[in-house]
C-alpha positions, 0 to 999 in steps of 0.5 A, a space after each residue: 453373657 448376652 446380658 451383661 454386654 448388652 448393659 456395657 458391664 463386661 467383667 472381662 476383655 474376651 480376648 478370642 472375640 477380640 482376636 477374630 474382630 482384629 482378623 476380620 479387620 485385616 481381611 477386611 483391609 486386605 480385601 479393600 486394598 485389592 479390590 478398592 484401594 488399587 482402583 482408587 488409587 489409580 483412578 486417583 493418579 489418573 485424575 492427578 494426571 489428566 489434571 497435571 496435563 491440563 494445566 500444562 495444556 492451558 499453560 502451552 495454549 496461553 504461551 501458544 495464544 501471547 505469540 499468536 499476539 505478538 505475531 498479529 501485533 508484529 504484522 498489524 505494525 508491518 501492515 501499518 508501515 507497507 501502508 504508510 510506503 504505499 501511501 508515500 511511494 503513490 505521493 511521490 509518484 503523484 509528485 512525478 505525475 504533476 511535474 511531468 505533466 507541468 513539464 509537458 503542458 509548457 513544452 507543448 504550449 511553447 512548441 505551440 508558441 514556437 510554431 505560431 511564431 513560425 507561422 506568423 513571420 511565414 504568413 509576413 513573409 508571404 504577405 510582404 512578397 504579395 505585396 512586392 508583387 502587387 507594388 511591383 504590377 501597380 508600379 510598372 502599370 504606372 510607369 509605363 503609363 507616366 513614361 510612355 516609354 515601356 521599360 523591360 518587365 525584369 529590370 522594372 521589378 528588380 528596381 521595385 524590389 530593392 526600393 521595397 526592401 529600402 522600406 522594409 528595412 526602414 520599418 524594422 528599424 522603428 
């Protein structure tokens, strides 16, 4: 029987032979399903998962990455704007700046004028009366001396003044 197997002329299917390889084979299945097949598979569906949620994870962190985007986009044109705001409100301010300092320079240079004006017809005026007296001093020196006759002091200076006036007068009118 050895012989004839070993030389692939069997006569016959031996049917216990034949019955023992199918029992062994569904041990065998049996004992690779218990022992392997449930191992496997899990580590099967455990891949499957860890997988599944890593494709979740990364399509979460690139939703999570395009509104970090638009929020540094949405800040990037509102720090362009507050920039452009800053700028204008330091223009207008500049603007206000200028005039008032303008403003100021011609109130203070008119006061100036204004003062020196003052001042001018004051020193005039002062002048004008100095020279009143000065007439008034030499005139009645004159007169008294012309005259011989000595006239009050008082009665002399209001003629001197009136007639002076009379001058003055005359110059403002040219």
């Amino acid at each position: 029987m050895g012989l004839t197997f070993v030389l692939g002329a069997a006569t016959g299917v031996e049917w216990g032979d034949m019955l023992f390889y199918a029992v062994l084979f569904v041990v065998l299945l049996a004992l690779i399903k218990h022992y392997a097949w449930g191992p496997v598979t899990d580590m099967m569906e455990k891949r499957a998962t860890k997988i599944a949620n890593d494709l979740d994870s990364a399509e979460e962190a690139r939703k999570n990455a395009e509104q970090v985007e638009e929020q540094r986009i949405s800040a990037l044109k509102d720090s362009h704007a507050e920039a452009s705001q800053i700028i204008e409100r330091a223009r207008k301010n500049g603007e206000q700046q200028k005039t008032t300092i303008v403003a100021d320079a011609h109130g203070e240079a008119q006061a100036l004028k204004d003062t020196a004006k003052q001042d001018i017809e004051r020193e005039r005026q002062d002048a004008l009366e100095g020279v009143k007296n000065d007439v008034a001093e030499l005139s009645l020196e004159i007169a008294s001396k012309v005259i011989s006759k000595n006239l009050q002091m008082n009665d002399q200076k209001a003629l001197i003044d009136s007639y002076i006036e009379g001058l003055g007068k005359q110059n403002e009118v040219k």
